[in-house]
C-alpha positions as CSV (number, residue, x, y, z in Angstrom):
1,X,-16.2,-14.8,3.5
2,X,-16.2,-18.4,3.9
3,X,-13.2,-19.7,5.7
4,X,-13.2,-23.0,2.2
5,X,-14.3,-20.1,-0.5
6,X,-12.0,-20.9,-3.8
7,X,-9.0,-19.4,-4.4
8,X,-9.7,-17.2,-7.5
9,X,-7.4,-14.2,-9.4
10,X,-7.6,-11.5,-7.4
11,X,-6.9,-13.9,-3.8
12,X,-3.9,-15.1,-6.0
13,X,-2.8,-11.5,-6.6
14,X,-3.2,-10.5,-3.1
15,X,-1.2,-13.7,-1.5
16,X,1.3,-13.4,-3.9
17,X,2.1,-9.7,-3.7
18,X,2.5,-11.0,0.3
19,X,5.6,-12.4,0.1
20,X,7.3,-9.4,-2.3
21,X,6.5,-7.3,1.0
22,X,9.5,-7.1,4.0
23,X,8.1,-7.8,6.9
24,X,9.2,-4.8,8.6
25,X,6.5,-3.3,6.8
26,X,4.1,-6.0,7.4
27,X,4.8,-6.3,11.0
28,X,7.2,-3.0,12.4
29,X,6.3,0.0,14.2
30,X,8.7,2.1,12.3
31,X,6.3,5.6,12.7
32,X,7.7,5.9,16.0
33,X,5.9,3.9,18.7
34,X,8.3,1.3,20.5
35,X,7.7,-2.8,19.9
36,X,8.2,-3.3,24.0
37,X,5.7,-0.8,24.9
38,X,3.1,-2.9,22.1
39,X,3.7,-6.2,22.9
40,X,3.5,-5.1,26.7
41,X,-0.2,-4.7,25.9
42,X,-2.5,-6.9,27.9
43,X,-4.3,-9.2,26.0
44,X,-7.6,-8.4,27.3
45,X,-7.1,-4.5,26.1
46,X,-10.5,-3.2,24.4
47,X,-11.3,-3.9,20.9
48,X,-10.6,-0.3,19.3
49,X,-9.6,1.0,16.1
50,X,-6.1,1.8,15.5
51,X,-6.8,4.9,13.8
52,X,-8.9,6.8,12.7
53,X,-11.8,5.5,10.1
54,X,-10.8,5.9,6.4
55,X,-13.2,8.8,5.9
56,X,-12.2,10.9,9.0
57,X,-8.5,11.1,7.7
58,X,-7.2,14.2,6.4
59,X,-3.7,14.0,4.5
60,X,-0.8,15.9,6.0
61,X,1.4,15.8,2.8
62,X,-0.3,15.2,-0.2
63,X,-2.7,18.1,-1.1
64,X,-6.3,17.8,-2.1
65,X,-5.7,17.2,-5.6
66,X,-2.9,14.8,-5.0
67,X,-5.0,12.7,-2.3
68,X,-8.1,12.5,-4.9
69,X,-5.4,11.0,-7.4
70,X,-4.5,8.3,-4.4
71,X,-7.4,7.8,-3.3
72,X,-8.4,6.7,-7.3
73,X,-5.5,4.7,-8.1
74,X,-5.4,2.5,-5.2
75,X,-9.2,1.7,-5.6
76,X,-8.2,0.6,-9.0
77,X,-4.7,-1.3,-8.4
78,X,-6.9,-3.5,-5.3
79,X,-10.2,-2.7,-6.2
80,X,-13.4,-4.3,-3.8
81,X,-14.9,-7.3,-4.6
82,X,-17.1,-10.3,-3.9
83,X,-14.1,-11.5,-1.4
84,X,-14.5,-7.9,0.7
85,X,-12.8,-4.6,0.8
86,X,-10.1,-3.4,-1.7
87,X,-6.9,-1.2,-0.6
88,X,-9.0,2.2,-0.6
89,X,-11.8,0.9,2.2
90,X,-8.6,-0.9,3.9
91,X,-6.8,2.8,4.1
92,X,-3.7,2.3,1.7
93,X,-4.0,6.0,0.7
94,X,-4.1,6.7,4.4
95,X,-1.0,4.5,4.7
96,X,0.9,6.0,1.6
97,X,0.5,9.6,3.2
98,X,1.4,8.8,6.7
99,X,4.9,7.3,4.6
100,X,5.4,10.8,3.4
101,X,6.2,12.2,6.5
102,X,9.0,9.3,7.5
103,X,12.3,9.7,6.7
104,X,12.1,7.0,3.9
105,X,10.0,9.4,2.0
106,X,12.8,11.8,2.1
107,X,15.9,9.4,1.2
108,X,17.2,10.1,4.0
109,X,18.1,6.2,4.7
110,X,19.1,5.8,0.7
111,X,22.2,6.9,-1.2
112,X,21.5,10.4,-3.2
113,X,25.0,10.5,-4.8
114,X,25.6,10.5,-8.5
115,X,26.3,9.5,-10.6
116,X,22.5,9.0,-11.7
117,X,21.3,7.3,-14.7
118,X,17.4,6.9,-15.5
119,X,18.6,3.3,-17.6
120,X,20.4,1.7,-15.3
121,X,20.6,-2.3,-15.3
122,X,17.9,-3.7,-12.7
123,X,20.9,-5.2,-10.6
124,X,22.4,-1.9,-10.1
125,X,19.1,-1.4,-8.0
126,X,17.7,2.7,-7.8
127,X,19.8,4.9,-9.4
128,X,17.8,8.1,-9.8
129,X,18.0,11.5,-7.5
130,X,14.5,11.4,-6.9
131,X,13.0,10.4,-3.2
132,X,9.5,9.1,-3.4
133,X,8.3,12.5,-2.1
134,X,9.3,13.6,-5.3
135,X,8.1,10.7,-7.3
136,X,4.8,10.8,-6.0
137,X,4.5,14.9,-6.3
138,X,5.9,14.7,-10.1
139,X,4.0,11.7,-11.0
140,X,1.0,12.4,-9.8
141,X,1.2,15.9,-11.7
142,X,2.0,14.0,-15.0
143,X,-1.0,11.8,-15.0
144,X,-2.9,14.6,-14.2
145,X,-1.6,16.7,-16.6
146,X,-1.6,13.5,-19.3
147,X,-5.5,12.8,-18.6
148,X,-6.5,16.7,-18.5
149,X,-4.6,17.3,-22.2
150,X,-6.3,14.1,-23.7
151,X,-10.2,14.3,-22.2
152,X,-10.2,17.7,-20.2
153,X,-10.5,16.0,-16.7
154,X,-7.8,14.8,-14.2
155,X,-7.1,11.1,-13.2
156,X,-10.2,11.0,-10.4
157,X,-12.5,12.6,-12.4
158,X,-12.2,9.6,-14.8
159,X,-14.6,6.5,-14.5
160,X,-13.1,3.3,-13.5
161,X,-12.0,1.4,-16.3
162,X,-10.6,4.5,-18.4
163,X,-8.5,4.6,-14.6
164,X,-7.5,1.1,-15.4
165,X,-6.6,1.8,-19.0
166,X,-4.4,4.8,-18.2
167,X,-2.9,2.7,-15.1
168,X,-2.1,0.1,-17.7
169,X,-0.4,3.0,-20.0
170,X,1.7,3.9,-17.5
171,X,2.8,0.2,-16.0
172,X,3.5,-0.5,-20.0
173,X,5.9,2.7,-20.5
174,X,3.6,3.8,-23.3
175,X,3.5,7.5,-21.4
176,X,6.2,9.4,-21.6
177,X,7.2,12.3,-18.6
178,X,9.4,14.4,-18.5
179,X,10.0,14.7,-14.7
180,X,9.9,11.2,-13.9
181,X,10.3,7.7,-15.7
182,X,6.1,6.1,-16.0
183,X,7.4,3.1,-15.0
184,X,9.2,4.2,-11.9
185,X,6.2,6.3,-10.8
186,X,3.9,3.3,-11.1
187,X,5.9,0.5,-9.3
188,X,6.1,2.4,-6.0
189,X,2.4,3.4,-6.3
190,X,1.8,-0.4,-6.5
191,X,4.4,-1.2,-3.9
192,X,2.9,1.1,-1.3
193,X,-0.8,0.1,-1.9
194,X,0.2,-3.6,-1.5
195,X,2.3,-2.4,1.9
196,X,-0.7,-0.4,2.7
197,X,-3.1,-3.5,2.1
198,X,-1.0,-5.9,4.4
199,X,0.6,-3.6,7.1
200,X,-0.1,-3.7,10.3
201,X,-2.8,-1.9,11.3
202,X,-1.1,0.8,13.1
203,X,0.5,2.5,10.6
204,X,-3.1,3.3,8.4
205,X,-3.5,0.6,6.2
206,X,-5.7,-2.7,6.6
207,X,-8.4,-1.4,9.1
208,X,-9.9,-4.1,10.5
209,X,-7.1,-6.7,9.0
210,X,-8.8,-6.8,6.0
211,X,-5.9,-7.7,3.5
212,X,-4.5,-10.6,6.3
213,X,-8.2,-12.1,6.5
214,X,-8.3,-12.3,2.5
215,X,-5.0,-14.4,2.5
216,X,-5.8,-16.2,6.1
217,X,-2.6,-14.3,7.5
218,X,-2.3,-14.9,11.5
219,X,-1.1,-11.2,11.9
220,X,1.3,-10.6,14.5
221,X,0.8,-13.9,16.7
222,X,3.1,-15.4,18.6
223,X,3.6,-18.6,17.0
224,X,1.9,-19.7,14.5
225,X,4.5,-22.7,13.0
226,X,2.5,-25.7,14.4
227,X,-0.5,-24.8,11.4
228,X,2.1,-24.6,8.3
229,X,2.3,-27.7,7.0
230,X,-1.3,-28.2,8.0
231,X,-2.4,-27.4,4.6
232,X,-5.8,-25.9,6.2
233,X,-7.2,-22.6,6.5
234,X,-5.8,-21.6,10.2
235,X,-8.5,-21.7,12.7
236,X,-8.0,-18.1,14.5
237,X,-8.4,-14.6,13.7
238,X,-5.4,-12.1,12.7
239,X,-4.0,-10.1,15.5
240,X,-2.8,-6.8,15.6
241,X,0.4,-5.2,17.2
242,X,-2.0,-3.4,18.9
243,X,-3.7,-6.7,20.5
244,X,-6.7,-6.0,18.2
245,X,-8.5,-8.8,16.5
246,X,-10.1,-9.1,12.8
């Protein structure tokens, strides 16, 4: 992609959605592996892939039918383009499963006491009983269940823009569940594919800094500040924690 290409919708989107991320997520190694041991990297340390390529993976929470449903929805919610890659070649599903197995897929970090209420007032913040283990595993079986009742096939089976239209459904509130609120269900799908677009490369998403190159993010350099007010595309390629370079 051409370092002075124009900014169009979906770059918009994508730099946007950027700064709705915390940059823990963007930037931590919360799966486990310390910071000091990462940055103690040497800088000439080979050019290899953080994990494993996108079609190598194999899921280790969600099961097949539930990975076929991630897989579609996070082609669809950052789909590839003329500008490169969308979240499914940059390993957001990847990401989103690897979550499952940390301790913020559980709650175990949030408040689980009532009381709960489904309605509550944004600023009250999340007041349901429901971890996103849950939310995933209930939602995913809605949509499913929704798309089989109304056309006889489930959410992957579906071709790309009846994906969008029932991704639109849900974002809307026009489907109803009865084991988890639509709307609840689709923000944290949207959430993690964005995380999984822009995290670091470690934790499964943005193979081969894919999502920073889009946006011209610098990754996890140093220092960086001298370029801000520069108002020009920066000059050098995104760097992993890992030393790697797009």
């Amino acid at each position: 992609m051409p370092e002075h290409a124009p900014d169009n919708p979906r770059r918009d989107f994508l730099r946007k959605t950027l700064t709705l991320i915390p940059v823990v997520t963007v930037a931590s190694t919360g799966l486990g592996v310390g910071a000091s041991q990462l940055l103690a990297a040497p800088q000439h340390e080979p050019k290899v892939p953080a994990t494993p390529p996108a079609g190598n993976y194999q899921p280790t929470f969600f099961t097949a039918e539930e990975w076929a449903f991630v897989q579609a929805a996070v082609s669809r919610i950052i789909p590839a383009d003329e500008l490169g890659p969308g979240a499914l070649e940059a390993g957001a599903a990847e990401f989103i499963d690897r979550q499952m197995n940390t301790p913020y897929a559980t709650g175990a970090q949030w408040y689980m006491q009532g009381p709960f209420k489904a309605d509550a007032a944004p600023e009250l913040g999340y007041q349901l009983q429901l971890s996103p283990q849950q939310i995933y595993r209930l939602g995913i079986a809605a949509v499913d269940g929704w798309c089989k009742a109304n056309s006889g096939q489930v959410f992957a089976a579906q071709d790309s823009a009846t994906r969008d239209h029932v991704l639109s459904k849900i974002e809307a509130g026009e489907l109803a569940f009865d084991t988890v609120p639509a709307k609840v269900f689709f923000s944290l799908l949207v959430q993690n594919t964005r995380e999984g677009f822009f995290c670091d490369p470690i934790h499964g998403g943005n193979k081969g800094m894919v999502g920073w190159t889009q946006i011209g993010f610098p990754g996890a350099r140093a220092d960086f500040m001298d370029w801000v007010e520069r108002n020009e595309p920066y000059p050098f390629p995104a760097v992993s924690i890992r030393g790697e370079r797009a």
